[in-house]
KOLDREN-639207 format. One line per field, with one value per residue (C-alpha): residue number from 1; x, y, z. Coordinates in Angstrom, 1 decimal, always signed. Each point is the difference from the previous one (the first is absolute). Example, Ala and Ser with C-alpha at 12.3 -4.5 7.8 and 13.67 -1.06 7.14 Angstrom:
residues 2
nr: c(1,2)
east: c(+12.3,+1.4)
north: c(-4.5,+3.4)
up: c(+7.8,-0.7)
//
This chain:
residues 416
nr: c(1,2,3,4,5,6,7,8,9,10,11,12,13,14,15,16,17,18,19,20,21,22,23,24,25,26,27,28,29,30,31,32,33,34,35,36,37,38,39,40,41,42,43,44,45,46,47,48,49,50,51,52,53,54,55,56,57,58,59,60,61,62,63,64,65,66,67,68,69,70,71,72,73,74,75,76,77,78,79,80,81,82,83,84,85,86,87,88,89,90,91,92,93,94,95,96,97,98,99,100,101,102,103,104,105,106,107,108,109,110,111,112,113,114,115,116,117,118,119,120,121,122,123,124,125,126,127,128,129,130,131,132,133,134,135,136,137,138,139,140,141,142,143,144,145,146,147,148,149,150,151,152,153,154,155,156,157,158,159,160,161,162,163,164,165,166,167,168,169,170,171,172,173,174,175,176,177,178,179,180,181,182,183,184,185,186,187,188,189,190,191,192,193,194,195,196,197,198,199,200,201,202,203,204,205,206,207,208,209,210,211,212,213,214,215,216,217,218,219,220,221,222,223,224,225,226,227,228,229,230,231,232,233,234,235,236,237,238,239,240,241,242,243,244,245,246,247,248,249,250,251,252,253,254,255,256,257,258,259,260,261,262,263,264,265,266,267,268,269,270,271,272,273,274,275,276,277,278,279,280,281,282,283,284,285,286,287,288,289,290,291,292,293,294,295,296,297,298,299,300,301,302,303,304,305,306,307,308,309,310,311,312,313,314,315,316,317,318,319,320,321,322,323,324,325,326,327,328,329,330,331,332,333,334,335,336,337,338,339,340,341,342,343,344,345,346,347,348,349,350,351,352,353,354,355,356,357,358,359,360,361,362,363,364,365,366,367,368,369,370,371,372,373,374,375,376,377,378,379,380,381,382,383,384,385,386,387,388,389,390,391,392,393,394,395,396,397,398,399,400,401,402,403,404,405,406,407,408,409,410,411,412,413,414,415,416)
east: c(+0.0,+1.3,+0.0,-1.4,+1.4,-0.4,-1.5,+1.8,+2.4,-0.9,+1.1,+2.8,+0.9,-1.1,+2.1,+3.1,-0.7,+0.1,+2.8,+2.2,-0.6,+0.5,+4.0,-0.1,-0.8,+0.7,+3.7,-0.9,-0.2,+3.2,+2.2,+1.7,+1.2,+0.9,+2.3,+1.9,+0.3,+1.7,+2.2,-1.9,-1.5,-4.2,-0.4,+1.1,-1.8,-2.3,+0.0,-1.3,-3.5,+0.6,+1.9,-3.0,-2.2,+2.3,+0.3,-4.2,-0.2,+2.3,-1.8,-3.3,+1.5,+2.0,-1.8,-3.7,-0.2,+1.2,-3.8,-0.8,+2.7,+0.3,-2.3,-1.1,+1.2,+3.9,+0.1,-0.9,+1.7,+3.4,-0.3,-0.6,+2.7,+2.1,-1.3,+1.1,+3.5,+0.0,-0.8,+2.8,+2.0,-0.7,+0.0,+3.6,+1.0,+3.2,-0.4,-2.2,+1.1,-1.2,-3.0,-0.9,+0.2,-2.2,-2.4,-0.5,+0.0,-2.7,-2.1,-0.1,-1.0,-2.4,-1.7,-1.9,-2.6,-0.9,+0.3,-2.7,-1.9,+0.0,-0.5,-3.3,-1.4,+0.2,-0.7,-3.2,-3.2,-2.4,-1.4,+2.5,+3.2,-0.6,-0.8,+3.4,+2.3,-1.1,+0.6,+3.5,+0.5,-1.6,+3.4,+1.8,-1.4,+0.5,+3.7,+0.5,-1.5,+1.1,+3.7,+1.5,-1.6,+1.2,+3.4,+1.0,-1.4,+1.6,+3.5,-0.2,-0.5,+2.5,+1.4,-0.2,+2.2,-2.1,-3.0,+0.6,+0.7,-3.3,-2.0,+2.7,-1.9,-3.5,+1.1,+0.9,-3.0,-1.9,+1.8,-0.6,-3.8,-0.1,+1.6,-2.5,-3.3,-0.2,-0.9,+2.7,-1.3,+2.5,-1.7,-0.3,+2.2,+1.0,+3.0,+2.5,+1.3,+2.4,-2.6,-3.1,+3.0,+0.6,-4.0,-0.5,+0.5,-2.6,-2.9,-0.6,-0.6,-2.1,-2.8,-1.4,-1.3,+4.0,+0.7,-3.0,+0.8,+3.7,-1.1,-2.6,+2.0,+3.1,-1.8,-1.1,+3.3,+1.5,-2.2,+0.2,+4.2,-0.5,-2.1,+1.7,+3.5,-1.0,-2.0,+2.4,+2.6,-2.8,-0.2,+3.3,+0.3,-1.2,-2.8,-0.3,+3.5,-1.2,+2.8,-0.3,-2.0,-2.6,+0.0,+0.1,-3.5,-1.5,+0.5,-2.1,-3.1,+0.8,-1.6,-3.6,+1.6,+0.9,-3.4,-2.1,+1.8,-2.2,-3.2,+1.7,+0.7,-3.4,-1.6,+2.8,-1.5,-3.6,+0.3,+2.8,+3.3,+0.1,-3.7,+2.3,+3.2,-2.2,-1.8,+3.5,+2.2,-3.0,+0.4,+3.4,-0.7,-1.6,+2.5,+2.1,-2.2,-0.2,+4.0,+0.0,-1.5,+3.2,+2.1,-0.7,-2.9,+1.4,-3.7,-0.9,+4.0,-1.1,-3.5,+1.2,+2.7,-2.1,-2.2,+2.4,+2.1,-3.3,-1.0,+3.6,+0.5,-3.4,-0.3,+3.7,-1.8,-2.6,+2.4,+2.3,-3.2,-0.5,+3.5,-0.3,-3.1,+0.8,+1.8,+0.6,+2.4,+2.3,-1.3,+4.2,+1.6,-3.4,+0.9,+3.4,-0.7,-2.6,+1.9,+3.9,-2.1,-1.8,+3.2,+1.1,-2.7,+0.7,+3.1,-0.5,-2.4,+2.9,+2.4,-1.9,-1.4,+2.9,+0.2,-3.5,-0.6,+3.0,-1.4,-4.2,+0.1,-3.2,-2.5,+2.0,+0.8,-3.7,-1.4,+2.6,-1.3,-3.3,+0.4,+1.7,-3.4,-2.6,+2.1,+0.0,-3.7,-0.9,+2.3,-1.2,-3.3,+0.3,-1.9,-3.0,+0.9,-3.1,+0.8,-2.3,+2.2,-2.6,+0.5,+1.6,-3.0,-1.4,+4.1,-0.3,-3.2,+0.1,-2.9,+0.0,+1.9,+1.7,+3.3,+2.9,+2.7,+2.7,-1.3,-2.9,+1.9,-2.7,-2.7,-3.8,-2.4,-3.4,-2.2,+2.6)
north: c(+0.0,+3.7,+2.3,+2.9,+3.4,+2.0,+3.5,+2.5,-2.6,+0.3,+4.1,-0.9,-2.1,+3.0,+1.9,-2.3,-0.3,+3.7,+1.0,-2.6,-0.2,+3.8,-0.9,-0.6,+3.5,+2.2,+0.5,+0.9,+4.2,-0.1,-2.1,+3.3,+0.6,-3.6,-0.2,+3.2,-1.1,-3.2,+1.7,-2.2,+0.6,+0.6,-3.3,-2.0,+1.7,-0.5,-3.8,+0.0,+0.0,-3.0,-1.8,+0.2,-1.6,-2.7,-0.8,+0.8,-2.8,-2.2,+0.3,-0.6,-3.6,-1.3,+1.7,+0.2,-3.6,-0.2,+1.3,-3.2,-1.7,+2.5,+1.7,+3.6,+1.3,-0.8,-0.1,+3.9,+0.9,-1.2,+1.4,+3.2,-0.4,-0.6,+2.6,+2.7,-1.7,+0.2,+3.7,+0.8,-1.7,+2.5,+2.9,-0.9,-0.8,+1.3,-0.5,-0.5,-4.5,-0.2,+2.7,-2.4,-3.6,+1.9,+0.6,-3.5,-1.1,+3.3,-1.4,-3.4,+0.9,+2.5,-3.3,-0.3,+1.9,-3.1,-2.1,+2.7,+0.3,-4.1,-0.9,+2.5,-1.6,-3.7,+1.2,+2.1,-1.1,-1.8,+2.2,+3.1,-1.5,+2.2,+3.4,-1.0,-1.1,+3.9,+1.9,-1.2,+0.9,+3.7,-0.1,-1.0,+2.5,+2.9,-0.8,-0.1,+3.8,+0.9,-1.2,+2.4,+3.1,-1.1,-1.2,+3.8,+1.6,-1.8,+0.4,+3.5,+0.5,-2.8,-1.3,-3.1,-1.9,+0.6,-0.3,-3.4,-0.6,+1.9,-3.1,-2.9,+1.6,-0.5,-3.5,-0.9,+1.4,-2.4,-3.2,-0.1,+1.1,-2.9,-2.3,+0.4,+0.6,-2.1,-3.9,-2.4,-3.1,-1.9,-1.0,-4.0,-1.1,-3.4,+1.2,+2.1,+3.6,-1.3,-2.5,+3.3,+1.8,-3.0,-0.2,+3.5,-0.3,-3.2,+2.3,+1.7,-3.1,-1.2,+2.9,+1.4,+2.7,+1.1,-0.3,+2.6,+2.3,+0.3,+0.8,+2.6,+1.6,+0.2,+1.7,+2.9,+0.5,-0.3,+2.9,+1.8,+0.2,+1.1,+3.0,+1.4,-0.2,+0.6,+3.3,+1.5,-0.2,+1.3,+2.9,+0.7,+0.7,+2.9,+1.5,-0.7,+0.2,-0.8,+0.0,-3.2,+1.9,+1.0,-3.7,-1.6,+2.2,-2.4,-3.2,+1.8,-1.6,-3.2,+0.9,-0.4,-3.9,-0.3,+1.7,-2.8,-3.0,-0.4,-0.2,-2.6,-2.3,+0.5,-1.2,-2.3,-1.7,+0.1,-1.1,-2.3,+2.0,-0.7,+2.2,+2.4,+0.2,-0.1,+3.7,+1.2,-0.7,+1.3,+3.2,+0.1,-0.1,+2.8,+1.9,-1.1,+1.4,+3.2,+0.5,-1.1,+3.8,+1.2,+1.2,+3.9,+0.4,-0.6,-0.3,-2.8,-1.5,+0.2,-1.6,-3.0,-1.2,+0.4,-2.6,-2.0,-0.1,-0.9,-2.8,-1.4,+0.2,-1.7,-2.4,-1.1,-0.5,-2.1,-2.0,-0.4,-1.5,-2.5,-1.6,-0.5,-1.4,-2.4,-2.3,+2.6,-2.9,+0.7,+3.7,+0.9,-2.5,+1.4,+3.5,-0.3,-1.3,+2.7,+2.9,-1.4,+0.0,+3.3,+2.0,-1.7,+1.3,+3.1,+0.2,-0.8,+3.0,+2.4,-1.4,+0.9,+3.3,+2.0,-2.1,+0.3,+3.7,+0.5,-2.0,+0.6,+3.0,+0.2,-0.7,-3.7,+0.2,+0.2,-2.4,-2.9,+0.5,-0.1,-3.3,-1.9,+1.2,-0.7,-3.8,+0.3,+0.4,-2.6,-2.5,+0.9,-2.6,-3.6,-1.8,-1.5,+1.8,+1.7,+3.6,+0.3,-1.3,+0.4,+2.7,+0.2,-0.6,-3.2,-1.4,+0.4,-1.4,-2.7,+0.1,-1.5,+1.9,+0.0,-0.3,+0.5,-2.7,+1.2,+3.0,-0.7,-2.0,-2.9,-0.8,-1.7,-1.5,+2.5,-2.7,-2.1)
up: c(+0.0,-0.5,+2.8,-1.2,+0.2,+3.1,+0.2,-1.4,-1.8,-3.6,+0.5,+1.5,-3.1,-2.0,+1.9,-0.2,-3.7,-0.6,+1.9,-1.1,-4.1,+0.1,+0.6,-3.6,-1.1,+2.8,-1.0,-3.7,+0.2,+1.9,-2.7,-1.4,+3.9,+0.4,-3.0,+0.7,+3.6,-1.3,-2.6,-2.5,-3.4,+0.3,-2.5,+2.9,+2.3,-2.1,+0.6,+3.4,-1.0,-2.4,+2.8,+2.5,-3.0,-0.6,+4.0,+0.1,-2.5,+1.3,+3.2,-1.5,-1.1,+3.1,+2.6,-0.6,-0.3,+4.4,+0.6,-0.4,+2.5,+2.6,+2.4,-0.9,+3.0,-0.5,-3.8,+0.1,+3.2,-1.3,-3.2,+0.9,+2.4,-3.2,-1.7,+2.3,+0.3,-3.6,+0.0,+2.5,-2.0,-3.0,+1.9,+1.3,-3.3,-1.2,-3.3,-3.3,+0.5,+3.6,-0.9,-2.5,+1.4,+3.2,-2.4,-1.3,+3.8,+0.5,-3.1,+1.2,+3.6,-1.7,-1.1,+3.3,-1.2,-2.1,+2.1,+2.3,-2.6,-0.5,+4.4,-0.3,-2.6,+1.7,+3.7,-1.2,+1.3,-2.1,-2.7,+0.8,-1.9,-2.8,+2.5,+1.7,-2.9,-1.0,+3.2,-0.5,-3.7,+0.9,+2.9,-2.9,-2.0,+2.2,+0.8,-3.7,-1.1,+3.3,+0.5,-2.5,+1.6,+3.3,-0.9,-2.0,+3.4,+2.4,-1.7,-0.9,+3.8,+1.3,-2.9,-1.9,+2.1,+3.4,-2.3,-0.4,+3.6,+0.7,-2.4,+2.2,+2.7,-0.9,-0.9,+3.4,+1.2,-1.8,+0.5,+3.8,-0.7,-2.3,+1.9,+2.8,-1.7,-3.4,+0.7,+1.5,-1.8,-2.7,-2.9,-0.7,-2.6,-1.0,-1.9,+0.5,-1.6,-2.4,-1.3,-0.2,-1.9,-2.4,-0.4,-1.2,-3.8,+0.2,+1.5,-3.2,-1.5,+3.5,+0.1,-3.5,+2.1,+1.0,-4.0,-0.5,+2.8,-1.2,-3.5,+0.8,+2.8,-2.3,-2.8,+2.2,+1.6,-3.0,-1.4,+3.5,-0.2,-3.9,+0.9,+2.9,-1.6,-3.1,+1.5,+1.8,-3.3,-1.9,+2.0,+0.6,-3.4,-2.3,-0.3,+3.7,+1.6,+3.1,+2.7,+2.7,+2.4,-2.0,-1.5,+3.4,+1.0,-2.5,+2.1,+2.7,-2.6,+1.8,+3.2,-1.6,-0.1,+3.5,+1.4,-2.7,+1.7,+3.2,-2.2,-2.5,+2.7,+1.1,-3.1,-0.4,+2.8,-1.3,-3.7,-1.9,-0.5,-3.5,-0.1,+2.0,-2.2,-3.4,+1.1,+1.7,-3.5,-2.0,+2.3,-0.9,-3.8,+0.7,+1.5,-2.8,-2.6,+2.0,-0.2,-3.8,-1.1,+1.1,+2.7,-0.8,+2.2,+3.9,+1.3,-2.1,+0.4,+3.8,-0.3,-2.3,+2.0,+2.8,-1.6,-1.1,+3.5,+1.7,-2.3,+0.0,+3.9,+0.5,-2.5,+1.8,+3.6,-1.7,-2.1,+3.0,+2.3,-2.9,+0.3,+3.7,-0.6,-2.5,+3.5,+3.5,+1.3,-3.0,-0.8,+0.7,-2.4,-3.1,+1.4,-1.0,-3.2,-1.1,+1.4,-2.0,-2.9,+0.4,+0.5,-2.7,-2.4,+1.3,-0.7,-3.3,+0.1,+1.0,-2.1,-3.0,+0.5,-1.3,-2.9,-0.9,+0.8,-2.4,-2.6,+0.0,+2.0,+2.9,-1.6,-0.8,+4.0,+0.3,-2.4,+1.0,+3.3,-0.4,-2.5,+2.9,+2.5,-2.1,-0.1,+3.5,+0.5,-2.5,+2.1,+3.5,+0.7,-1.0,-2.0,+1.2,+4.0,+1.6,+0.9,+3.4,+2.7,+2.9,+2.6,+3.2,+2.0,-2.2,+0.6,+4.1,-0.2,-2.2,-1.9,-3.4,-2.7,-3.5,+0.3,-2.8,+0.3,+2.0,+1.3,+2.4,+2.7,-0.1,-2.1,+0.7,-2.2,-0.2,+2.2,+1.3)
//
């Protein structure tokens, strides 16, 4: 049986989640400082924000997976304990080698908000899993939009070396928190880590569902990194010559996101999350369409990414609650697989954007996007799957319902 979470424990995941993926970004308005204070050249300054990916991913595929050996409480207490070892490490860095292999530790340890976002999802009460997978992406979220306002304040008041010391800090306030509040139970496995590692590719192969959830979750992603990177060269260059303050206003947009999240876990929990992710990537079509007029117009710029940040960040909660679903004993070890894959695709998405801005201008930026959406939305429900999942209430209760496989937790024969 799985304890569920105690009072206040899925904001405290929220919390952990927040403050500890913002690591990633926090640093990134300070990288000019950083590489004269190292008496390095800004391109390898430059290579601290693609070290924290590479450590986030490799996280992601080594670490997620102990969710489902350990218990919550000490899987999330140490690794935020590493975490803020990691971040004194960087701050005491004396130069760019050490600033950089701190970063891969940083990006790794930064992968406990998975693994948060992952314990909430399996501990939440019957019916809620959906409400609390997205408490803990809106955390996410928030730490996300958030960490790079924080991080340029904090260091043009203290610096970015004591910045980082001030985000070691909020580590350690966590990890005792965690260690005494989130459940103490180990979950049952009959096998050990090295053999859930070795299992991983195999999943995909296991649960249809997982296969569906990677490809619909990569295509957004995928579109999400094309229009962000691909926006801000865009308006960088003429006729806008925008300088990076004025660009970086425009990622305020994604607040309309993090406010929609506590409603889509809510009707996550009351319909299928395939219903759920259909209307969210259709939103973001929408969005998409919006920016395809152009980029001349910053109230409309505003609105459509607004759209389209809100339909990406939700139709991510609702996609995320689907691949715990799919088995909440092994929710870590499917976790890890989706999430690999998903960076992956958005990767791909950054990689490209350059490339393709140079070659088919915005309005290619735009339509590429919107191709790999639509896809997205047309892959979302499975054939023959009934979209009503049955609310909260008719779940506690037990009364008869129509469950989709996978999601529902158990299903009864109407009469039976």
């Amino acid at each position: 049986m799985t304890h569920p979470l105690p009072r206040g424990g899925t904001l405290l995941l929220a919390s952990i989640a927040g403050t500890a993926i913002a690591n990633n970004y926090a640093i990134q308005p300070e990288l000019t400082t950083v590489a004269a204070d190292l008496g390095v050249p800004l391109a390898v300054a430059g290579l601290v924000p693609t070290a924290a990916l590479a450590g986030c991913m490799t996280g992601f595929a080594l670490l997620l997976p102990l969710t489902d050996h350990l218990a919550p409480n000490r899987l999330i207490g140490v690794q935020l304990t590493a975490l803020a070892a990691a971040l004194a490490l960087a701050a005491a860095a004396p130069g760019a080698g050490v600033l950089l292999a701190a970063y891969l530790l940083i990006g790794a340890a930064a992968s406990v908000a998975a693994q948060a976002g992952t314990i909430a999802g399996r501990h939440a009460p019957a019916g809620r899993r959906g409400t609390g997978v997205a408490t803990v992406a809106a955390g996410m979220s928030a730490g996300i939009l958030l960490s790079r306002l924080a991080g340029g304040a904090l260091a043009e008041i203290l610096g970015w070396r004591r910045m980082l010391l001030v985000f070691a800090a909020l580590a350690l306030v966590g990890a005792p928190a965690a260690a005494a509040l989130l459940p103490r139970q180990r979950p049952h496995r009959d096998r050990g880590y090295r053999a859930a590692l070795t299992s991983l590719p195999p999943l995909l192969r296991r649960f249809p569902e997982l296969r569906r959830a990677v490809a619909t979750g990569g295509l957004w992603y995928f579109a999400f990194n094309l229009i962000w990177v691909a926006l801000a060269l865009a308006l960088a260059q003429p006729p806008h010559s925008l300088g990076p303050s004025a660009i970086g206003l425009y990622g305020l947009a994604g607040l309309l996101g993090f406010a929609a999240l506590p409603f889509t876990g809510r009707l996550t929990d009351r319909y299928a999350p395939a219903t759920v992710i259909t209307a969210c990537v259709l939103a973001t079509s929408a969005g998409t369409a919006l920016l395809a007029t152009g980029l001349g117009t910053p109230l409309v710029t505003g609105l459509g990414l607004a759209v389209f940040d809100a339909g990406c960040f939700a139709a991510q909660a609702a996609n995320q609650s689907r691949v715990i679903a799919l088995d909440p004993q092994r929710s870590g070890s499917l976790s890890s697989v989706y999430l690999v894959l998903y960076f992956t695709s958005g990767a791909i998405g950054t990689a490209l954007a350059a490339p393709l801005l140079d070659a088919w201008g915005w309005r290619g930026i735009t339509s590429t996007a919107l191709a790999a959406l639509l896809l997205a939305a047309a892959l979302a429900p499975g054939p023959g799957l009934v979209h009503r999942a049955g609310s909260a209430k008719q779940l506690r209760s037990g009364r008869p319902l129509t469950c989709r496989r996978g999601w529902c937790g158990r299903t009864r024969r109407r009469g039976g």
